[in-house]
C-alpha positions as CSV (number, residue, x, y, z in Angstrom):
1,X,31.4,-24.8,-37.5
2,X,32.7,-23.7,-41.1
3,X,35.4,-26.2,-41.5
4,X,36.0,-30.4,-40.8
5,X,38.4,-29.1,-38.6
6,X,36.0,-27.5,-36.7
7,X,33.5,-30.2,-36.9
8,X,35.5,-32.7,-35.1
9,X,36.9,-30.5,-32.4
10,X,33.4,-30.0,-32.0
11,X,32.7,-33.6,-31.9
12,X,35.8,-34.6,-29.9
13,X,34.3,-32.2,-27.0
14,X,30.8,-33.7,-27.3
15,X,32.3,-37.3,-26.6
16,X,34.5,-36.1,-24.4
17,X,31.3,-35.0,-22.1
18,X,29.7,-37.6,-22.9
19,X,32.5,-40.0,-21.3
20,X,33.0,-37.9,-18.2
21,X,28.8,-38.0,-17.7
22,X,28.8,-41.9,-18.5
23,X,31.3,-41.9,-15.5
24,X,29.2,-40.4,-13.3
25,X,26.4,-42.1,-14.3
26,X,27.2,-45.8,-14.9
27,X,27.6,-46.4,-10.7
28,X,23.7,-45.9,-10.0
29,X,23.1,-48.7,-13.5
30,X,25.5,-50.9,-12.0
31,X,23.8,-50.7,-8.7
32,X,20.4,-51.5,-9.7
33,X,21.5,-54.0,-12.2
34,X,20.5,-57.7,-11.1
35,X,23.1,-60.6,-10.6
36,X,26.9,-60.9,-11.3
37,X,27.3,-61.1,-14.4
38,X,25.5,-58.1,-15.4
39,X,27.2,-55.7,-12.1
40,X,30.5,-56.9,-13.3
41,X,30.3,-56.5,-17.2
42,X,29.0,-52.4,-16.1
43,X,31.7,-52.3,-13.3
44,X,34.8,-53.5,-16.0
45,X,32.7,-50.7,-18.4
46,X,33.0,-48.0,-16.0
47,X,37.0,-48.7,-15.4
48,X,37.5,-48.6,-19.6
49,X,35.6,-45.8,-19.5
50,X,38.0,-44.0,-17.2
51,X,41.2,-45.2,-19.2
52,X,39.1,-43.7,-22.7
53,X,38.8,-40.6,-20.7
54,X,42.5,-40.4,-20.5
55,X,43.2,-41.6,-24.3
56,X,40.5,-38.8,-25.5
57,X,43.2,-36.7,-23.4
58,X,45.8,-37.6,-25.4
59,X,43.8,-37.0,-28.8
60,X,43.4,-33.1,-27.7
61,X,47.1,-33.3,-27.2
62,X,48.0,-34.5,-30.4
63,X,46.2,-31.8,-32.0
64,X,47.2,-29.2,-29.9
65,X,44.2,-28.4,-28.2
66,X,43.2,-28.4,-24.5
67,X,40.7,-31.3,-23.1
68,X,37.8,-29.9,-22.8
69,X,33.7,-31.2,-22.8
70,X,31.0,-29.3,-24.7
71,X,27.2,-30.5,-23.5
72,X,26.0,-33.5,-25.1
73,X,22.5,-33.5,-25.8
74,X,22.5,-37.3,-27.5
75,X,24.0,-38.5,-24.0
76,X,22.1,-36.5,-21.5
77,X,18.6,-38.3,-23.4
78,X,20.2,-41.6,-22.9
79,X,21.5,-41.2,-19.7
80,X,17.6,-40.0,-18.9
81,X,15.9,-42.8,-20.3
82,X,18.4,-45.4,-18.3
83,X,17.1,-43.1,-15.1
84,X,13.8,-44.0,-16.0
85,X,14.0,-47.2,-16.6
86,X,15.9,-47.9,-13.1
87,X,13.3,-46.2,-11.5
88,X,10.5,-48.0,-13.4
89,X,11.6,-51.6,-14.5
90,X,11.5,-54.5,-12.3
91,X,12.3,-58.2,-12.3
92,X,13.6,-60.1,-15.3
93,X,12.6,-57.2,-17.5
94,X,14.9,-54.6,-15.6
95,X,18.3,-56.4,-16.5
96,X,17.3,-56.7,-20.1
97,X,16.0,-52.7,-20.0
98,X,19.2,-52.2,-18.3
99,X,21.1,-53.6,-21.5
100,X,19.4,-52.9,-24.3
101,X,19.9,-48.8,-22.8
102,X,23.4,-49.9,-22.5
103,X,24.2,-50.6,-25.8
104,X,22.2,-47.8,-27.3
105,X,24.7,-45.8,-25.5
106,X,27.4,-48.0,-27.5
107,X,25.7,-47.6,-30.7
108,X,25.6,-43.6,-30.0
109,X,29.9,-44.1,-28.6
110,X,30.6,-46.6,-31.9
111,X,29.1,-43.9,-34.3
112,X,30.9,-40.8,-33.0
113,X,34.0,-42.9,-32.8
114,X,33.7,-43.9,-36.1
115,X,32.9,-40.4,-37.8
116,X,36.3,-39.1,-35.5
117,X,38.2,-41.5,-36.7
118,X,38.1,-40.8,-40.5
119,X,37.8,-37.2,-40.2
120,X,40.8,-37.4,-38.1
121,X,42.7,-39.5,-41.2
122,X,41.3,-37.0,-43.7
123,X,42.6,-34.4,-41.3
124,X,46.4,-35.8,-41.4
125,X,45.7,-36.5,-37.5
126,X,47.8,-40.0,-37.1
127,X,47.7,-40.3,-34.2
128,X,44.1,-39.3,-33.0
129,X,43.5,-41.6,-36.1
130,X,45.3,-44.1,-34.0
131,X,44.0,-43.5,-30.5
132,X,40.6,-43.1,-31.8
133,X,40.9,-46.3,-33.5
134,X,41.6,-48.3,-29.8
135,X,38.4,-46.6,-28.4
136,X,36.2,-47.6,-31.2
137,X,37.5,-51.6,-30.7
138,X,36.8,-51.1,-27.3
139,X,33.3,-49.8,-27.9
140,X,32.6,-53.0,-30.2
141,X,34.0,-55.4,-28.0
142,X,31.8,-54.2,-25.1
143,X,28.5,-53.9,-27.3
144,X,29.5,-57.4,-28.4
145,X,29.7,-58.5,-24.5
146,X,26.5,-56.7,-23.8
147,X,24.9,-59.1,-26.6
148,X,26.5,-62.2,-25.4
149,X,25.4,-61.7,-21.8
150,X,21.9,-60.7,-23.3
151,X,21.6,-63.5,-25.3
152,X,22.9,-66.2,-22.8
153,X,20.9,-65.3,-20.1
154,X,19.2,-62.4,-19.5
155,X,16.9,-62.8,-22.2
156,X,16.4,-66.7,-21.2
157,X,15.3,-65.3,-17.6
């Protein structure tokens, strides 16, 4: 990378694989996720997941570039640790494991989507500036969920 132009195509793809391995991934959390509340908050997750799949689309488009995923080291660890803690957490612990791994991935998502927002704006990139801007919000609101449900019950438990 030798320019910001470079740097957030570079970006763009590492979010962009990051999204498509959340997809794959988010299934097996939702699964061994305790209760209602929790299954549905990952379920609704997984489906705006899909739809940012199809925005980040768009954002290629609009700077005439083809979709496209470049390994995401950041993700893969996260993705890891939620493995392990499926695999190793049980009872009332498990759901609040399961959350607090779930919003460090939404801390990781808020940060990228932040940083591609403004270097799209510096860039002249409207409307990746735009696009981008939905997908942050989104990424917010469901961190802000996450804490809700956190805080009004699965840390009571």
């Amino acid at each position: 990378m030798k320019t910001l132009s470079d740097a957030f195509e570079h970006t763009l793809q590492d979010i962009y694989y990051a999204e498509n391995a959340l997809v794959k991934a988010l299934p097996k959390v939702q699964q061994a996720a305790n209760g209602k509340k929790l299954k549905d908050a990952i379920g609704e997750h997984l489906e705006e997941t899909k739809g940012q799949i199809k925005t980040l689309e768009k954002v290629f488009k609009s700077i005439g570039k083809k979709a496209s995923g470049e390994k995401c080291d950041a993700i893969e660890g996260l993705i890891k640790e939620t493995d392990g803690i499926i695999e190793e957490a049980s009872g009332v612990a498990k759901n609040a494991a399961l959350i607090a791994a779930a919003q460090a991935v939404e801390h990781y998502e808020i940060a990228r989507y932040g940083t591609l927002r403004e270097w799209a704006k510096v860039l002249g990139h409207s409307e990746a500036h735009d696009l981008l801007t939905g997908i942050l919000d989104q990424e917010k609101a469901a961190n802000g969920k996450l804490t809700n449900l956190a805080v009004s019950s699965v840390n009571e438990e």
